[in-house]
Each structure stands twice: as structure tokens, then as C-alpha cells.
C-alpha angles and dihedrals in degrees: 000000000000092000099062089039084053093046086045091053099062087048100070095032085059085048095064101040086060093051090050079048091046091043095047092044086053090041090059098040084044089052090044100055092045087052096052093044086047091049094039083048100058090038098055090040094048091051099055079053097047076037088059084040098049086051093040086055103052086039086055096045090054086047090048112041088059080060095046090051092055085057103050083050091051101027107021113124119287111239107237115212103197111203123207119272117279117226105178138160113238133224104250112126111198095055129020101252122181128190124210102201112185095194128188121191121219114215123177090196115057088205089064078054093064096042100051084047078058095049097034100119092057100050100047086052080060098049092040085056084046103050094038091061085056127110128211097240088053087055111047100066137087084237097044089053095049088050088051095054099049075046092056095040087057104045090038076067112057098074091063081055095257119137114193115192122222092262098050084045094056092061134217124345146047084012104055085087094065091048091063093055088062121085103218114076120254120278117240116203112208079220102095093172145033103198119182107214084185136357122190124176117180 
């Protein structure tokens, strides 16, 4: 008898270690398949999201680049038209003065630009009348700079065929007042800057 209890005895031994091997099979698939709904979850969940975003992002965008126009329109970088240097004898009697002027001209339009370099002749004949009339002592001050550039703005400008009075030369200010008595509109030169590069007076 103790042969077929001992062979008994294996039997069942052998039956639950199948079940621990069944339970643990169905555990990992189990885990497996939690782990994948979890992963395709998130996932799905995370791509309507990207999806929005994606759309929000080309919404934005569209929002947003009439916005970045404008501010290219209002922002975007001045053009610069550099001039020759200007050597030119100055008007003081008493002693001969020259003045060596290095001038730069600010544009907001660089069509403005082209159209200056076409006219450019003309308009350093201007400033050439302009600086020649000049006396040391009108130059050498901060004043006397700031004066010259409203005058070379506004000479830089005839040859386009637009005349700035002093006033609207002078800027804005204490005399935008006067502007508005006047019945013709104010004037608006396309040159928003007079910058000096060098400026020599001996």
C-alpha cells in the first residue's frame, strides 16, 4: 500500500504546482494587458490633447502672424542710407574753418531708401549748400548738432518734392501747437533720423 499512496502523493503535489504555474501565467498576461491599456490610455489621451494643441496651435499661429505682421510693420528694422562723407569749408570770416560730417539717414520704408540713392545727388548738393553756410561755433554744440540734423532732414527731402517747414522740422514738442494753427497739415518726412557717423570741425 505504501507504493500506490506514494505514487498518490506526487500526483497532487504536481496539481498544484500547475495551478501556482496557471495563476501566475494569467497574473502576467493580466499585468500585461493592464499595462498596455494603461500605455495606450495615456497615449490616446495624451494625442487628442497634442490633436487640440496642434489646432490650437495653428489657430494661434493665424492669431498670431496678423499680429506679427503688424509688427514687422511697426517694429521691423529701420534701412540705413549712409552718404559720403562731407569735407566742406565753413563760413567763419575771421579764420578758414572746415567741417568733416560722416551722415547716415534713417528710413522706415526701404522704398523711401531707393528712391533717396536715386535722388542722391541732389540731395548731397542740398546738404553741401547747407553745411557750407554753417559757422564753427553753430556746429560744435550739442544744440547746434541737433539744429543741423532737423536742417538735413529737411533738405535730404526737396528733391522727392517734399517741402518741411521749420516747425515740422523741429519735431515734436513745444511746437506741435503751432502745427495745428496752420491750415495746411502737417508735413511728414519718410526720414525718421539724422545720424552723424563723424563729425570733425577744425
Amino acid at each position: 500500500m505504501a507504493g500506490p499512496d506514494a505514487a498518490a502523493a506526487p500526483a497532487p503535489a504536481a496539481g498544484s504546482g500547475g495551478k501556482k504555474k496557471l495563476i501566475i501565467l494569467i497574473a502576467a498576461v493580466l499585468l500585461v494587458v493592464v499595462i498596455g491599456g494603461a500605455a495606450a490610455f495615456f497615449l490616446l489621451k495624451k494625442k487628442p490633447p497634442a490633436e487640440d494643441g496642434e489646432d490650437g496651435e495653428d489657430a494661434t499661429p493665424a492669431k498670431e502672424e496678423p499680429a506679427k505682421k503688424e509688427h514687422a510693420k511697426k517694429d521691423h528694422p529701420p534701412t540705413f542710407v549712409p552718404l559720403d562723407p562731407f569735407t566742406v569749408n565753413l563760413a567763419d570770416k575771421d579764420v578758414d574753418r572746415f567741417a568733416q560730417i560722416g551722415i547716415s539717414l534713417e528710413i522706415e520704408d526701404p522704398k523711401i531708401a531707393d528712391q533717396l540713392k536715386a535722388y542722391m545727388p541732389a540731395i548731397r548738393g542740398n546738404i553741401l549748400m547747407l553745411l557750407s553756410h554753417k559757422v564753427a561755433a553753430d556746429l560744435l554744440s550739442r544744440e547746434g548738432k541737433l539744429q543741423l540734423a532737423k536742417e538735413i532732414n529737411r533738405e535730404a527731402v526737396r528733391p522727392l518734392g517734399i517741402e518741411l517747414d521749420d516747425e515740422a522740422d523741429a519735431g515734436h514738442g513745444e511746437e506741435a501747437p503751432k502745427k495745428k494753427k496752420k491750415k495746411k497739415p502737417a508735413v511728414v518726412s519718410p526720414i525718421t533720423g539724422v545720424h552723424f557717423s563723424s563729425f570733425i570741425v577744425q
